[in-house]
C-alpha positions in Angstrom: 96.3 76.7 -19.9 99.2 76.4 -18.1 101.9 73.9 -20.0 105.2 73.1 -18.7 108.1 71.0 -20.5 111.0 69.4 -19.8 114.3 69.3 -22.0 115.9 66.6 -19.1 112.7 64.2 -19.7 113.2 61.5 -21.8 110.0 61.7 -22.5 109.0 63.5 -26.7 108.3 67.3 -25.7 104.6 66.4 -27.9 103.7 63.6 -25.3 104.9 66.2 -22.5 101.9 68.1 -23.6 99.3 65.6 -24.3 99.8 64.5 -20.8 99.7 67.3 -19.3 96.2 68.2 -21.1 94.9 65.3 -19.5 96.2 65.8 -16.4 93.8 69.0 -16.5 91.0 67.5 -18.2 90.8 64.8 -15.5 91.6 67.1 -12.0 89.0 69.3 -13.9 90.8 72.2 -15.2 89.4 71.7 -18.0 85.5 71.2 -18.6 83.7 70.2 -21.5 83.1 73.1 -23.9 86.3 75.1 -22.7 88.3 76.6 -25.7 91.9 75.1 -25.5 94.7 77.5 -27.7 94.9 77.0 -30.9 97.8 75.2 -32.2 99.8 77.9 -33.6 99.1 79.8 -30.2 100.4 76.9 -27.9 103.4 76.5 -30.5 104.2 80.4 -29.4 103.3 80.0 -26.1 105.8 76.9 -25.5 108.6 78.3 -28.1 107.9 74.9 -30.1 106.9 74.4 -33.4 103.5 73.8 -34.5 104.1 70.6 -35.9 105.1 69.3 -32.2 101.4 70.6 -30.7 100.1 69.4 -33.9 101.2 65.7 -32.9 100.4 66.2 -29.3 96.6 67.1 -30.2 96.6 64.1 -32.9 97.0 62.1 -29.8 94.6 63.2 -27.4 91.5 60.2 -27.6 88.6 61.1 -28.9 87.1 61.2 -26.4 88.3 64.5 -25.5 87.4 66.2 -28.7 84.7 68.1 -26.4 87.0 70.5 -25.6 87.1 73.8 -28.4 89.9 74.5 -30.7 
């Protein structure tokens, strides 16, 4: 999964990535029953702390909870 953030958007880095998870469930990246990284994985992965994915995962709607963690 291919995350990119931007420290010049006003927008919080955790709504950066709940967009952006969207963005790829809905152009079809993403398909139901595809494993998504774990938090503490994406945390790595973006050099952000675990809280942050944490949040941006809280706010994914249900009904995306299809997708594996």
């Amino acid at each position: 999964m291919e995350i990119i953030l931007s420290s010049n958007s006003s927008k919080p880095i955790y709504t950066q990535i709940t967009e952006q998870i969207k963005a790829q469930i809905m152009d079809g990246t993403l398909r139901a029953g595809d494993p998504i990284p774990s938090m503490r994985s994406l945390a790595k992965s973006l050099h952000v702390s675990v809280i942050t994915v944490q949040r941006a995962y809280e706010e994914l709607p249900v009904s995306y909870t299809h997708l594996t963690l």
